[in-house]
Steps between C-alpha positions, in 0.01 A plus 500: 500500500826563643468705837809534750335314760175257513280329747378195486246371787672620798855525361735714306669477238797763326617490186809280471609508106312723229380386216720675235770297689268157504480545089858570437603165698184313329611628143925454593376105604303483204762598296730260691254186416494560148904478488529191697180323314529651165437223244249313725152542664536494823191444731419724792374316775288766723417439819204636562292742665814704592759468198209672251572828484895444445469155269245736235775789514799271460321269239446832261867613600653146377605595106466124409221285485405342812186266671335612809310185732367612846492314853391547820682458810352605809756519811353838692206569746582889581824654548682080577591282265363149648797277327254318394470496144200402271557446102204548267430495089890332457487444125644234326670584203805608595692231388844613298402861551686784635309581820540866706314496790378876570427571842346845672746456845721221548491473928567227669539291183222210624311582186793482264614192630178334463494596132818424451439125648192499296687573168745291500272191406424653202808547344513835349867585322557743761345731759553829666388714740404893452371639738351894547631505898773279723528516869879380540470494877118267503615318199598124611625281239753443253292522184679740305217855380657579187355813414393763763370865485534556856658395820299633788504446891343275676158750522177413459406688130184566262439657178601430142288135511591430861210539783414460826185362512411534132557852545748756352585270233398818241757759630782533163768594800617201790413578825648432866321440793598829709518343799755266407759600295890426541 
């Protein structure tokens, strides 16, 4: 499915970025990771529901072996992030490993932050941050996101694993709220 425009409840949505240009910056990342990792396994840390869609594309895009482990962090109720941030299914084995964390929209960084803090008990050999969007202007911390397909405004956006409301996470092209847009 990748209409011009979509509605969702009572708003609408237009198409922001196509696919065809989602997969070439999915595949060019991909390509990226396996240059900076090659010779190790690096573990991709998804944080789930909304990274998904772009960890399984990236994972198959990565020319080297790699591990994927899934967590949920839950830090929205509708189109607001809450700042509060809630961790779930943290593994533990992450000790001496090379750690990316793979994130569908990095906003205003309360959930990468909370990772991060988590993490660093568990001493992996290093850890990164890739991440399918960025909002530069919500984004407030000094953690560094390492790898980035996108930099996007500060707009509320679904599609390509992202939602509102569990819904529109199934659309292959990104989304911005109509309304809204910068």
């Amino acid at each position: 499915m990748n209409p011009e425009k979509v509605k969702i409840a009572e708003l609408q949505f237009k198409k922001m970025i196509d696919v065809a240009d989602i997969n070439d910056k999915v595949a060019e990342l991909g390509k990226k990771l396996g240059e900076d990792y090659g010779g190790e396994v690096p573990i991709l840390l998804s944080v789930l529901s909304g990274s998904f869609v772009f960890v399984a594309d990236l994972m198959r895009s990565i020319p080297i072996p790699n591990e994927i482990i899934f967590v949920r962090a839950k830090s929205y109720v509708g189109l607001e992030s809450t700042g509060n941030v809630q961790i779930e299914q943290l593994p533990e084995k992450l000790t001496g490993r090379d750690v990316i964390i793979v994130e569908d929209i990095i906003d205003t960084g309360h959930t990468l932050d909370a990772l991060l803090k988590a993490l660093a008990p568990m001493s992996p050999k290093s850890v990164k941050v890739a991440s399918f969007l960025k909002k530069p202007e919500a984004y407030g911390y000094d953690h560094p996101v390492d790898y980035c397909c996108f930099e996007i405004p500060n707009d509320f956006v679904i599609g390509y694993g992202l939602d509102y409301n569990q819904h529109g996470r199934g659309l292959s092209s990104l989304y911005v709220l109509e309304e809204s847009q910068s």
